[in-house]
Backbone as JSON, one array per atom type, in Angstrom:
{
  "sequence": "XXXXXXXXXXXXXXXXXXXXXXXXXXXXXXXXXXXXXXXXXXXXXXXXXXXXXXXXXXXXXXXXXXXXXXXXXXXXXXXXXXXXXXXXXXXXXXXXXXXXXXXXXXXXXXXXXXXXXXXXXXXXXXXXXXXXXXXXXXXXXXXXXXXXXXXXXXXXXXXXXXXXXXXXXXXXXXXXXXXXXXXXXXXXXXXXXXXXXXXXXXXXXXXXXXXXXXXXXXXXXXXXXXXXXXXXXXXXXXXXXXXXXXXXXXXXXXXXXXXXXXXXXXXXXXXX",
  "N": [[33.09, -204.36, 13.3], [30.33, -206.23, 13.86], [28.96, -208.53, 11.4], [25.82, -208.45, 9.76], [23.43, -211.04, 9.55], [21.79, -212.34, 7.98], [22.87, -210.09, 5.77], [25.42, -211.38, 5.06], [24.65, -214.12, 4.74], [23.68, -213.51, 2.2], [25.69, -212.78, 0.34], [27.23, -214.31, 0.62], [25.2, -216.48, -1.05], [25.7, -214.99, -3.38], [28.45, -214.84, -3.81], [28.45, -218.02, -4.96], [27.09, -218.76, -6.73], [27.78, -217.07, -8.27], [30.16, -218.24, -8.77], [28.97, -220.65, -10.45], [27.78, -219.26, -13.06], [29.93, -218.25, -13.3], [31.57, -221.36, -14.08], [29.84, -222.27, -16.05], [29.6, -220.64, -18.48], [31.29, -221.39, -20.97], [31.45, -220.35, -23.89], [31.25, -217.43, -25.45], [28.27, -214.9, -24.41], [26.07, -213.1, -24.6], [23.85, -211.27, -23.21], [20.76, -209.11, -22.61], [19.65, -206.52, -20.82], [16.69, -205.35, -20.18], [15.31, -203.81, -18.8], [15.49, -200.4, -17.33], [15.94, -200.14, -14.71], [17.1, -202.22, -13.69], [19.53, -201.8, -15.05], [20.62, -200.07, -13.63], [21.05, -200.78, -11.13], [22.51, -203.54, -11.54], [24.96, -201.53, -11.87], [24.8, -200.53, -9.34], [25.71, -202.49, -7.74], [27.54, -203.74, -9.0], [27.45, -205.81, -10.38], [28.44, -206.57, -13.39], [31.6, -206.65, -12.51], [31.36, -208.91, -11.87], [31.05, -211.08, -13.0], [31.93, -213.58, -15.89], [34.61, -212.79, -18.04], [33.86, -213.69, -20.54], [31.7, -213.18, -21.06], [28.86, -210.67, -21.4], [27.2, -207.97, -20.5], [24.11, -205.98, -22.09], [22.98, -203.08, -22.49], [19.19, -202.23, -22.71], [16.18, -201.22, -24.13], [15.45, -199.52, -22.05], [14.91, -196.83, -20.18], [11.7, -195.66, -21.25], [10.89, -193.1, -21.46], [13.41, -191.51, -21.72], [13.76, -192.65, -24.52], [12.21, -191.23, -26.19], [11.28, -189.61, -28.94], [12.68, -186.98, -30.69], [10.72, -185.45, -32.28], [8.62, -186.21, -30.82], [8.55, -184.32, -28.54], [9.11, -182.06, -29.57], [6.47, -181.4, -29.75], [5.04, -181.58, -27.32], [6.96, -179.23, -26.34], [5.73, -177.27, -27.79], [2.57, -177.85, -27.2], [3.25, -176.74, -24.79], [3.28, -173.69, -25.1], [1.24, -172.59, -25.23], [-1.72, -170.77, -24.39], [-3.58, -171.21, -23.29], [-3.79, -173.53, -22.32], [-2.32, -176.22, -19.81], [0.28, -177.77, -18.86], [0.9, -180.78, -17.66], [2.91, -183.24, -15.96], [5.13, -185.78, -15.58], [8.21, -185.9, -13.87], [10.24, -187.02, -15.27], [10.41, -186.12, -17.37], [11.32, -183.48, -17.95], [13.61, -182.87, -18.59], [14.29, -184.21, -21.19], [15.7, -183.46, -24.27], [14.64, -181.75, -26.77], [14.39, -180.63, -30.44], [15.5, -177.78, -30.39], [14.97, -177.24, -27.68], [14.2, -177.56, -24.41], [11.28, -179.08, -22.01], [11.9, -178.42, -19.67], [13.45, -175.7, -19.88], [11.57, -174.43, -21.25], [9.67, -173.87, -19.36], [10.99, -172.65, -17.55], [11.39, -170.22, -19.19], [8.64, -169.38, -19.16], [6.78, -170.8, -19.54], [3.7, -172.51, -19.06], [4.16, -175.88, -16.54], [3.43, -178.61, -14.89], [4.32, -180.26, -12.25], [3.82, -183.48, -11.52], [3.07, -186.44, -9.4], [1.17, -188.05, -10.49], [-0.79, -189.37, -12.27], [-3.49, -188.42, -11.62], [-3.48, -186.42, -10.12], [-3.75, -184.49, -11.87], [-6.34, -184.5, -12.88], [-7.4, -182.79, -10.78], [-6.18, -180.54, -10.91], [-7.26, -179.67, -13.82], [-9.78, -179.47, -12.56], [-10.05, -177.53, -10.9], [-8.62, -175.6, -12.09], [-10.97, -174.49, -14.69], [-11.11, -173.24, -17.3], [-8.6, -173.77, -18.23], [-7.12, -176.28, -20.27], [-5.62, -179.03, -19.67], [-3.44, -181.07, -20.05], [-2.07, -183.81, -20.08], [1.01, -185.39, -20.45], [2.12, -188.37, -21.81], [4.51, -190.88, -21.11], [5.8, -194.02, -21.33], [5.94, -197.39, -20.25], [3.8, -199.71, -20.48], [3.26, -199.94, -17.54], [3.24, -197.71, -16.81], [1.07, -196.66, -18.74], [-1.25, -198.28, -18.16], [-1.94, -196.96, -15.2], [-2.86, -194.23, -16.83], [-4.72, -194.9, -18.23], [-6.62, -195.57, -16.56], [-7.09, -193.05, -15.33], [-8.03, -191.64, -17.37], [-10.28, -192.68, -17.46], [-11.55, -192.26, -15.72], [-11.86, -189.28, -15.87], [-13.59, -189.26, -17.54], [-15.84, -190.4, -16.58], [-16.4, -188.75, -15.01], [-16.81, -186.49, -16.4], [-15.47, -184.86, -16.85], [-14.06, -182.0, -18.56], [-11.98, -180.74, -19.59], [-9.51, -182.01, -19.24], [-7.07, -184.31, -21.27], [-5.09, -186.33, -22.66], [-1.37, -186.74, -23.77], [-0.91, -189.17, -25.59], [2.14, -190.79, -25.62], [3.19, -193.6, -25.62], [4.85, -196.54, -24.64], [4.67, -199.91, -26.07], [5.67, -202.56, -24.74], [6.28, -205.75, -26.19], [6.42, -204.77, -28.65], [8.03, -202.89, -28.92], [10.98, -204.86, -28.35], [10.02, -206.47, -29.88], [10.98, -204.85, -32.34], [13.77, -204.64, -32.16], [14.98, -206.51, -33.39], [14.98, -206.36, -35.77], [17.43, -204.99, -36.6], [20.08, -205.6, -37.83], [22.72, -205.79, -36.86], [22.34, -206.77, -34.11], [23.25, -208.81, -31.66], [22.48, -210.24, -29.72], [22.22, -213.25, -27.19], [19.88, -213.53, -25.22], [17.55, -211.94, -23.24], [17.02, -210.39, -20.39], [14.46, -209.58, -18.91], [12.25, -207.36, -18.12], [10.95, -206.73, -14.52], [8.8, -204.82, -13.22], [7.56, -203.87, -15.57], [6.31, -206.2, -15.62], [4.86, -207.12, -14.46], [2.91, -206.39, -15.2], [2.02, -207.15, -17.67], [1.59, -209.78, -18.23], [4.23, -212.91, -17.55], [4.09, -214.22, -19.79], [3.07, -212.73, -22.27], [6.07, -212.42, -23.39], [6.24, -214.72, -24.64], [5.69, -214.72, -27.56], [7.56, -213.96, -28.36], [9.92, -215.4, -28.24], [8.95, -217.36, -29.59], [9.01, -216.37, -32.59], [11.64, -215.69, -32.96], [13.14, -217.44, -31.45], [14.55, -216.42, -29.02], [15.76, -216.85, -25.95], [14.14, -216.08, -22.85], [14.2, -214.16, -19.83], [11.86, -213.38, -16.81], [13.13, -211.15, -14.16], [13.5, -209.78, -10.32], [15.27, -206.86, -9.03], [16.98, -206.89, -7.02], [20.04, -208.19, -6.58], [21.01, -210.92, -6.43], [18.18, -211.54, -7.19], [18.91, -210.67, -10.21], [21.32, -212.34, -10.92], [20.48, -214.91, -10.6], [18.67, -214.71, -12.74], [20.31, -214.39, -14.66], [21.86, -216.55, -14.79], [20.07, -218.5, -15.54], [19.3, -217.87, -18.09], [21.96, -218.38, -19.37], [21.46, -221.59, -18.64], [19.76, -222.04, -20.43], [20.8, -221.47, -22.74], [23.14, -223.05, -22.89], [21.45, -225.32, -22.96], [20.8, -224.67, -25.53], [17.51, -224.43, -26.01], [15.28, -222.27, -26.15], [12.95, -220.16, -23.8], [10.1, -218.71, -21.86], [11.24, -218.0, -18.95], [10.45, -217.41, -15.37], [11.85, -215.78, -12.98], [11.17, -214.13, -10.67], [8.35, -214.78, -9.25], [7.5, -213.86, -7.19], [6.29, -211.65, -7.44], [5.35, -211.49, -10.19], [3.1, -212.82, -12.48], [1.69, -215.44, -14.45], [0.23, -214.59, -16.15], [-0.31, -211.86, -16.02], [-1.68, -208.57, -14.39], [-4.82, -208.7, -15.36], [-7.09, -207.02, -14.65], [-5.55, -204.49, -15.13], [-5.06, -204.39, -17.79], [-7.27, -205.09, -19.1], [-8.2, -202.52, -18.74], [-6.27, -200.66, -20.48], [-6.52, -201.69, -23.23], [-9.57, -201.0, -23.1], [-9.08, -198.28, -23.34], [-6.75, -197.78, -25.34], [-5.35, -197.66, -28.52], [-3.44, -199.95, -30.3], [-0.72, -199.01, -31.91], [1.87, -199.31, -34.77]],
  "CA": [[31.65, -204.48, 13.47], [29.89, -208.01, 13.16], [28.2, -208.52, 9.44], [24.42, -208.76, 9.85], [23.74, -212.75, 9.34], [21.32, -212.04, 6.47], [23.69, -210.06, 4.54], [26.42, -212.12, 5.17], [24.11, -214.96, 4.31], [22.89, -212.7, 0.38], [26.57, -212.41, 0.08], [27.82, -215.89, 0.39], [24.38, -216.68, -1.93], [25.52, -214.03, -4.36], [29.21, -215.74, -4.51], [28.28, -219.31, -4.93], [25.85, -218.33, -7.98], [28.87, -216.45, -9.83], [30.96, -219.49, -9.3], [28.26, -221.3, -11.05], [27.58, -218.86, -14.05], [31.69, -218.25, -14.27], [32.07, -222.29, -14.52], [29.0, -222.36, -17.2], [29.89, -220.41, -19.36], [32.73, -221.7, -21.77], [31.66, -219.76, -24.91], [30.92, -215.93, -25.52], [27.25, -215.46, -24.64], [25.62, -211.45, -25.0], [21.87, -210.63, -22.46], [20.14, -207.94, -23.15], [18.85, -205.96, -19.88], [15.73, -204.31, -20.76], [14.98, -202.11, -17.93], [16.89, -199.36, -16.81], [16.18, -200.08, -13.38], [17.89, -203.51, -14.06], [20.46, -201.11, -15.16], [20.96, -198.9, -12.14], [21.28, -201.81, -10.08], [23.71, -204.46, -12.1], [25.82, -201.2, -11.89], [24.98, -200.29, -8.1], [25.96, -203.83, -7.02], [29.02, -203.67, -9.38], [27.03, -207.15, -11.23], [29.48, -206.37, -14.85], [32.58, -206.71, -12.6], [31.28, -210.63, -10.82], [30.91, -211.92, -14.66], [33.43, -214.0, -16.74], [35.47, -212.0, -19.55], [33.15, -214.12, -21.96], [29.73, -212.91, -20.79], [28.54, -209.36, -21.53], [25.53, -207.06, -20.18], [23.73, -204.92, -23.33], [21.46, -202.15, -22.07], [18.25, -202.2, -23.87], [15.17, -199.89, -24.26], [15.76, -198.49, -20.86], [13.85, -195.67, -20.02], [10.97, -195.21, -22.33], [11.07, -191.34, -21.4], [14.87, -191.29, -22.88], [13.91, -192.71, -26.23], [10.94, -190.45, -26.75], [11.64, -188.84, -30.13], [12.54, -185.26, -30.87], [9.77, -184.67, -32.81], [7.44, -185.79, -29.83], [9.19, -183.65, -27.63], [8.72, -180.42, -29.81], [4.95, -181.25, -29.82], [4.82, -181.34, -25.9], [6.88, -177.9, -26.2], [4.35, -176.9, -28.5], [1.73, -177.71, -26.6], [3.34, -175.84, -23.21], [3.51, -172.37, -24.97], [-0.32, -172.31, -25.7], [-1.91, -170.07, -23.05], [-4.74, -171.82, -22.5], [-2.95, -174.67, -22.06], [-1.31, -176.18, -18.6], [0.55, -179.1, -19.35], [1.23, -181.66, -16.46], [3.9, -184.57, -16.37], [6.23, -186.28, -14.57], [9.47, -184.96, -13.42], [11.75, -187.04, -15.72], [10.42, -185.8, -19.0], [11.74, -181.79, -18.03], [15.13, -182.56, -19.14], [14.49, -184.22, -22.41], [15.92, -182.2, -24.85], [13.26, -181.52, -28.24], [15.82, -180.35, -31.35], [16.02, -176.63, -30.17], [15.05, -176.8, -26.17], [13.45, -179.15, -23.28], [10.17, -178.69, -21.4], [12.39, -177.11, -18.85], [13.81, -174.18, -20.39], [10.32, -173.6, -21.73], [8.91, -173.68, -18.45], [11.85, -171.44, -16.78], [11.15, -168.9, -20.14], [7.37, -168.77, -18.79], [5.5, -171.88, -19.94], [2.74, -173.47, -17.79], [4.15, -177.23, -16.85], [3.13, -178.52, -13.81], [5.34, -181.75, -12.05], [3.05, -184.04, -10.49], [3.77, -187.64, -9.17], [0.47, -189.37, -10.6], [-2.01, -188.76, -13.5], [-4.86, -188.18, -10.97], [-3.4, -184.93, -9.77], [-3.75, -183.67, -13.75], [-7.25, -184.08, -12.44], [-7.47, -181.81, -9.79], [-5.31, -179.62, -11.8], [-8.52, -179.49, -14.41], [-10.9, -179.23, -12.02], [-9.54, -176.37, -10.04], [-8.73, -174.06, -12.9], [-11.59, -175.17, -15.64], [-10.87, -172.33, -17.99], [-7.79, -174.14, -18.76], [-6.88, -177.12, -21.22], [-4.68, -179.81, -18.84], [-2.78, -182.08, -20.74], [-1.3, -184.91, -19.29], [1.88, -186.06, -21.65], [1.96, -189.79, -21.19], [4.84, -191.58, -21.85], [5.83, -194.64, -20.11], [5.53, -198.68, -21.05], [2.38, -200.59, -19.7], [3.15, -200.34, -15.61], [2.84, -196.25, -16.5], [0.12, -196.36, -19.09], [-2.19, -198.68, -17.27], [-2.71, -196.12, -14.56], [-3.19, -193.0, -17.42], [-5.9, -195.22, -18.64], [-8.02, -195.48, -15.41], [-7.43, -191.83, -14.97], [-9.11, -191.33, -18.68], [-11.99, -193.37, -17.29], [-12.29, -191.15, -14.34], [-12.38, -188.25, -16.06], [-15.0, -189.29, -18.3], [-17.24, -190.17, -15.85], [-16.86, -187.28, -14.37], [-17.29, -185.16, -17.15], [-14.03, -183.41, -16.94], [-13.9, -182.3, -20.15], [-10.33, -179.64, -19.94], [-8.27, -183.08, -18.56], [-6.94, -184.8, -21.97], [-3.6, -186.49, -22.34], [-1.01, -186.21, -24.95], [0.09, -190.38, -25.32], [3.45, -191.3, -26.43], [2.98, -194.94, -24.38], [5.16, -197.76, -25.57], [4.08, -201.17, -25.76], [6.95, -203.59, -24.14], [6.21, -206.46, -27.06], [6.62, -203.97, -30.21], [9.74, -202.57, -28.52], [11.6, -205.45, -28.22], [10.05, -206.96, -31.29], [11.69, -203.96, -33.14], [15.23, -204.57, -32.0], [15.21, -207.49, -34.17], [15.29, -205.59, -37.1], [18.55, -204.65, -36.21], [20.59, -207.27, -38.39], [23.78, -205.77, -35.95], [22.41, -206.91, -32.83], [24.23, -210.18, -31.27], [23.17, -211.3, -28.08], [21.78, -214.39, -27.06], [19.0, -213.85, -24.42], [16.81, -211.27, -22.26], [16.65, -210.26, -18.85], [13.29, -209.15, -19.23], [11.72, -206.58, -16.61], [9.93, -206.6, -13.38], [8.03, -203.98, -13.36], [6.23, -203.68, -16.58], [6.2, -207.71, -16.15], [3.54, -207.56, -13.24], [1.31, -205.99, -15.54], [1.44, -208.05, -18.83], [2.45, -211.01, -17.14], [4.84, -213.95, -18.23], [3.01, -214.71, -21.2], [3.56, -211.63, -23.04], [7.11, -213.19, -24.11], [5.69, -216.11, -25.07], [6.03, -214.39, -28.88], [8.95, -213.37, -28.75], [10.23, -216.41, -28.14], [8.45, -218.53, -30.4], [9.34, -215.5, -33.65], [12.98, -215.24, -32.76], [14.03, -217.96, -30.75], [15.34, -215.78, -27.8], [15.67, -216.83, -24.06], [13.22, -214.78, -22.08], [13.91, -214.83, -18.36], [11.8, -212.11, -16.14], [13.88, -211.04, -12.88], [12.94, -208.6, -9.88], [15.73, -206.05, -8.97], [17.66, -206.93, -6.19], [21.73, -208.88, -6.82], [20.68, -212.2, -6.52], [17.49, -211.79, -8.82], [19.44, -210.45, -11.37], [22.31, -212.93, -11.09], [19.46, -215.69, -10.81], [17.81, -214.44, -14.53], [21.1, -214.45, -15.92], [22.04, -218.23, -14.89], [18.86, -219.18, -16.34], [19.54, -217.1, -19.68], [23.08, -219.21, -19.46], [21.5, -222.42, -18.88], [18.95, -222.12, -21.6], [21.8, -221.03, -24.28], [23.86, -224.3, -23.07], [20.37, -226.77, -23.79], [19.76, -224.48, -27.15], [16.6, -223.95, -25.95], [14.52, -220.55, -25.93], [11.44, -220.24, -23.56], [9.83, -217.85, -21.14], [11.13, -218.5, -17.36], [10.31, -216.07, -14.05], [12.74, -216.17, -11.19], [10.19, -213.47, -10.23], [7.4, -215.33, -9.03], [6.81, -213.15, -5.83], [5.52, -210.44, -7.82], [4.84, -212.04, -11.95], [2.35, -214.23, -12.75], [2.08, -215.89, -16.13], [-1.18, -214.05, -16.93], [-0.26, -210.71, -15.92], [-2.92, -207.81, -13.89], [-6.03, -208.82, -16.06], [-7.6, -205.75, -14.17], [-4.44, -203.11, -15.65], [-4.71, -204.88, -19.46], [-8.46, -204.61, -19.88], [-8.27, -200.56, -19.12], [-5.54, -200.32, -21.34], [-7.46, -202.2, -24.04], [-10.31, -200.35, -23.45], [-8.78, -196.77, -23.7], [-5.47, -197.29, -25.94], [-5.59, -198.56, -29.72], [-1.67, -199.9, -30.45], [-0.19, -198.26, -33.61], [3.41, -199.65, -34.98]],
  "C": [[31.18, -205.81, 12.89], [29.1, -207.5, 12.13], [26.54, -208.94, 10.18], [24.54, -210.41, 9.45], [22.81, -212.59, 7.94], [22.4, -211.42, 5.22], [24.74, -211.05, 4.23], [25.73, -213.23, 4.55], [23.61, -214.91, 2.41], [24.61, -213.11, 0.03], [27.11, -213.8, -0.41], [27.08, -216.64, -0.66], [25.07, -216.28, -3.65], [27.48, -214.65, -5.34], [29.4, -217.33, -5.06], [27.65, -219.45, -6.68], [26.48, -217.67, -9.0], [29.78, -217.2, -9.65], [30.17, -220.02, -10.29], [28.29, -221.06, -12.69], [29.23, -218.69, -14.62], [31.73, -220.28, -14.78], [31.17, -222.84, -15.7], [29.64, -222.01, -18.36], [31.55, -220.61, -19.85], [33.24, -221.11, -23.29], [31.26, -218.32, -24.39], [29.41, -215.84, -25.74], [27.03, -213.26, -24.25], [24.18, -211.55, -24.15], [22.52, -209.42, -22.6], [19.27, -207.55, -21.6], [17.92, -205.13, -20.23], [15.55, -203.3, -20.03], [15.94, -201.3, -17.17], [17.02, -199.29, -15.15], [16.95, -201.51, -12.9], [19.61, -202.45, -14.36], [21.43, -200.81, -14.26], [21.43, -199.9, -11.4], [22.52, -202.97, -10.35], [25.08, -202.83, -11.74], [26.26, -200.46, -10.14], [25.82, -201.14, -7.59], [27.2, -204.15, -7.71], [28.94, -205.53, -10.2], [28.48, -207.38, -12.38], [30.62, -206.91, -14.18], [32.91, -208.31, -11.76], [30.89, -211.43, -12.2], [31.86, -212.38, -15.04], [33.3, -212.73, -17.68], [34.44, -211.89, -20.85], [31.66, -213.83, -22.19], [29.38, -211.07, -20.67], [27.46, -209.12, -21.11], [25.26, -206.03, -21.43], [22.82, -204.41, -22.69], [20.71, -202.18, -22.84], [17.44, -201.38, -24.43], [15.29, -199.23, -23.22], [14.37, -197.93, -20.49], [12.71, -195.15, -21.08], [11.1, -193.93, -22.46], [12.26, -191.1, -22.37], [14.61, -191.74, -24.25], [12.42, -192.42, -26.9], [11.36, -189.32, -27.69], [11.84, -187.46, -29.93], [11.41, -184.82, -30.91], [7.95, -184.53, -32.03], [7.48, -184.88, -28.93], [9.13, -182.49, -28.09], [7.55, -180.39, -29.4], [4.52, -181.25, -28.12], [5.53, -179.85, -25.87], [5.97, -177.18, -26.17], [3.19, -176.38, -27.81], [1.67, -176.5, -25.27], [2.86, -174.45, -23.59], [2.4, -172.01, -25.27], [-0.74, -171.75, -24.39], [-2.98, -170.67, -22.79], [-4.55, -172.93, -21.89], [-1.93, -174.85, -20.64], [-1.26, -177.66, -18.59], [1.23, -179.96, -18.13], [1.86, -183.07, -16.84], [4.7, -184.7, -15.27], [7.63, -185.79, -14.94], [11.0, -185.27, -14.4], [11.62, -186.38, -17.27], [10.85, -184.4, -19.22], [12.89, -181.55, -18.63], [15.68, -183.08, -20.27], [14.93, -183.49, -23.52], [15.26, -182.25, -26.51], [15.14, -181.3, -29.29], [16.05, -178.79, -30.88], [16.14, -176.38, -28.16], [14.43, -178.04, -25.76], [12.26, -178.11, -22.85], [10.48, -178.1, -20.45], [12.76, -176.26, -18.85], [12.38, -173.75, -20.89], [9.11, -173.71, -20.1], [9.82, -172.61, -17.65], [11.57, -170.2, -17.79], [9.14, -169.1, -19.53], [6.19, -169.93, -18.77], [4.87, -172.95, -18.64], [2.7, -174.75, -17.72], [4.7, -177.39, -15.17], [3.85, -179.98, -13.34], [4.17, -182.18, -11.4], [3.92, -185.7, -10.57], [2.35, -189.04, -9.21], [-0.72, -188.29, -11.52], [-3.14, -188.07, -12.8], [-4.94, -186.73, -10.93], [-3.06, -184.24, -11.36], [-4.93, -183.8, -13.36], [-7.87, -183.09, -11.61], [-6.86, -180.21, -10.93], [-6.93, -178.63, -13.02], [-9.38, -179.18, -13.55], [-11.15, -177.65, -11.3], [-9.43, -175.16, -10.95], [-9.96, -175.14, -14.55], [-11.58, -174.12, -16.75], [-9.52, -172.48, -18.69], [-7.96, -176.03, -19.44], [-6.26, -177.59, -20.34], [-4.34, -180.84, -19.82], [-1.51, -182.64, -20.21], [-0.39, -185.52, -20.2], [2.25, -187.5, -20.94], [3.37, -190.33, -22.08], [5.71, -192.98, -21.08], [5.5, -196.36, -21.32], [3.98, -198.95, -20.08], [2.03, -200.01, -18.25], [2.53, -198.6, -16.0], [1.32, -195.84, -17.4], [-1.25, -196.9, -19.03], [-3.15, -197.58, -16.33], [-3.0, -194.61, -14.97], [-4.66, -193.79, -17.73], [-7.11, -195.3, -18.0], [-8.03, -193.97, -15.6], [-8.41, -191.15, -16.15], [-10.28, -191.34, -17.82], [-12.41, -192.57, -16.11], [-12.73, -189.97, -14.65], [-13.61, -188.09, -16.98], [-16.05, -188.99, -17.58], [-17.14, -189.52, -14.83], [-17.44, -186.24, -14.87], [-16.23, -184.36, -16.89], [-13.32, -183.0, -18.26], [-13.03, -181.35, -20.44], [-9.8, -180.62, -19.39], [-8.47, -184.13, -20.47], [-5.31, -185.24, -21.96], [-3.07, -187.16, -24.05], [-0.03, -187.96, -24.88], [1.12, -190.99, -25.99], [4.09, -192.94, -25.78], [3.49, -195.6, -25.38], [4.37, -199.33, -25.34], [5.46, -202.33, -25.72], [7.25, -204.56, -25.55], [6.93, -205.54, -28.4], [8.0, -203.52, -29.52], [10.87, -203.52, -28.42], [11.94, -206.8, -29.32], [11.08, -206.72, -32.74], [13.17, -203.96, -33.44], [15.54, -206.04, -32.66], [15.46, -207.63, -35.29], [16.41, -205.35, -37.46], [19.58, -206.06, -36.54], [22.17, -207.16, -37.22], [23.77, -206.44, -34.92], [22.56, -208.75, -33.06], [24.14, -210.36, -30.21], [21.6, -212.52, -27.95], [20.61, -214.59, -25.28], [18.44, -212.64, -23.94], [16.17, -210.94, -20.98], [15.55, -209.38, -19.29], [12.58, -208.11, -17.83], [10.63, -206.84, -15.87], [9.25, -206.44, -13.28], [6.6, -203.75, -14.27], [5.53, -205.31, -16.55], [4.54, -208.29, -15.51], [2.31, -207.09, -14.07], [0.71, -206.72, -17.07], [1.85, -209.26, -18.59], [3.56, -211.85, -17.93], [4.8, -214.39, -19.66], [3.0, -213.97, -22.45], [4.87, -211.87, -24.08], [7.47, -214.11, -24.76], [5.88, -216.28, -26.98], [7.02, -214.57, -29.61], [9.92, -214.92, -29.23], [10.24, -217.39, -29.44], [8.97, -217.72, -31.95], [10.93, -215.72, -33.91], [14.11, -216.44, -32.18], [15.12, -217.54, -29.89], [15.09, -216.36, -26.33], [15.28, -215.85, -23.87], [13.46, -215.32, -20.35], [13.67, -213.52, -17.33], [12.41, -212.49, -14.54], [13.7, -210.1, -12.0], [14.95, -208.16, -9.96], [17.15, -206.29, -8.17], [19.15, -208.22, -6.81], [20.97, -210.06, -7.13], [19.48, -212.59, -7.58], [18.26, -211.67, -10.01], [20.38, -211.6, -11.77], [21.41, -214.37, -11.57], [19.22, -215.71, -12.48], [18.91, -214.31, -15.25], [21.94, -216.09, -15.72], [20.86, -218.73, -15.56], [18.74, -218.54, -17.81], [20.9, -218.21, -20.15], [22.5, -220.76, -19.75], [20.53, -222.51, -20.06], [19.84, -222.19, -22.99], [23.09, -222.27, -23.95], [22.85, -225.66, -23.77], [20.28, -226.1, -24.83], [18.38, -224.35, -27.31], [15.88, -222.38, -25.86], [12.56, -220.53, -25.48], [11.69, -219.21, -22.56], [10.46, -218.32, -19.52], [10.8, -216.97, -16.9], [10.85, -216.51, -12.99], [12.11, -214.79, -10.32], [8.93, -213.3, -9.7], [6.53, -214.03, -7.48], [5.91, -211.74, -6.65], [5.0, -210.3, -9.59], [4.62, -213.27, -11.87], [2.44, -214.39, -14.46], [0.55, -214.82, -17.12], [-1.23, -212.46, -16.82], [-1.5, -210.16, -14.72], [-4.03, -207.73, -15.33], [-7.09, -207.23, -15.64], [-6.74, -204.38, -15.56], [-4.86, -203.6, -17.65], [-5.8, -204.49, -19.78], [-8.57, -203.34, -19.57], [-7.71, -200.22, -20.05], [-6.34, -200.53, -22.77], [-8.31, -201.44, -24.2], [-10.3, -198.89, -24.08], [-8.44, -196.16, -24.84], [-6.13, -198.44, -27.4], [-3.84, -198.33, -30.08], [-1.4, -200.03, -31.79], [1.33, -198.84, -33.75], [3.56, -201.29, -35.0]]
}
């Protein structure tokens, strides 16, 4: 079967670009992938096994959901087994596991926890039964707690006063700030994420940078981005320099969604 001319064309892109980064690198150099959908994908595309020997991938914060504490995770139990109470969330937080159970065994033993696929419908949810408490467990970086924060503002001015949400929202900066603390950790740059990137833009890293002296380079998703944001993590750690780049331009600006930041702002006050 003939090769599509596009792929065939990504492909030939995708080996030309790991000649490049194999003939770069001559010492042992450590990125840090922050997002787990950066993850999924370096390991869809089989990225780890088109690297030199001397160049490593470190997973990073990942999934905010996955490193949502025990002890927040009883208190969303908690919350489920209250009868007045009907607690609404997204689908990946059911299989967290608290220190004795998850939100899914306490919803298969009886407890009222409702899957939805967007804060809004925790509105409806309230509106429909108003004799119940709805609590929306929020936990998520920026891209997810942006759109809990409009939904606040909706329910205000609505007056929906059984829709409240229970927020365990990270903030991208303090998370990545934190791992600095960490006198163990040893690598020399940051593939920085997509996703949350569109919403605090470029600029956001701008800290980090300047605190730490880390290469920051945000990248979208697909082989070639990724491979892209890690030649530019390479050539930065050959000049000894450390600054913000975006080989992400189609979808991160340097200023971020000014719209998504001032809701957040207005709603959220950041603790830690």
């Amino acid at each position: 079967m003939e090769q599509n001319p596009k792929q065939a064309a990504l492909e030939q892109a995708v080996q030309e670009l790991n000649m490049i980064i194999r003939d770069a690198v001559s010492r042992p150099m450590g990125f840090m992938e922050v997002c787990g959908t950066h993850t999924m994908s370096i390991f869809r595309h089989g990225i780890r096994s088109l690297l030199p020997a001397s160049l490593e991938l470190v997973s990073g914060p990942c999934c905010p959901v996955c490193i949502t504490i025990q002890v927040d995770i009883d208190a969303m139990i908690g919350l489920s087994s209250r009868p007045d109470v009907i607690v609404v969330t997204f689908g990946d937080l059911l299989g967290v596991p608290g220190s004795r159970t998850s939100l899914a065994e306490a919803h298969a033993n009886g407890a009222m926890v409702e899957i939805v696929y967007s804060p809004a419908s925790g509105l409806k949810i309230a509106l429909q039964d108003p004799d119940k408490q709805v609590v929306f467990l929020g936990a998520g970086f920026e891209t997810t707690a942006s759109v809990v924060a409009a939904t606040i503002l909706e329910a205000y001015a609505k007056e929906i006063n059984n829709f409240s949400v229970f927020s365990r929202h990270k903030v991208m900066y303090l998370a990545l700030n934190a791992l600095w603390g960490d006198q163990e950790l040893c690598i020399n740059g940051l593939l920085c994420p997509g996703h949350v990137s569109t919403i605090i833009g470029a600029m956001a890293y701008a800290p980090l940078c300047m605190a730490h002296g880390i290469p920051c380079v945000i990248a979208g998703f697909e082989p070639m981005d990724i491979l892209m944001g890690i030649h530019r993590l390479v050539l930065q750690n050959l000049r000894e320099v450390a600054m913000v780049e975006n080989v992400y331009e189609r979808a991160v600006t340097w200023e971020g969604n000014r719209n998504a930041n001032g809701l957040m702002e207005t709603v959220f006050e950041s603790r830690g």
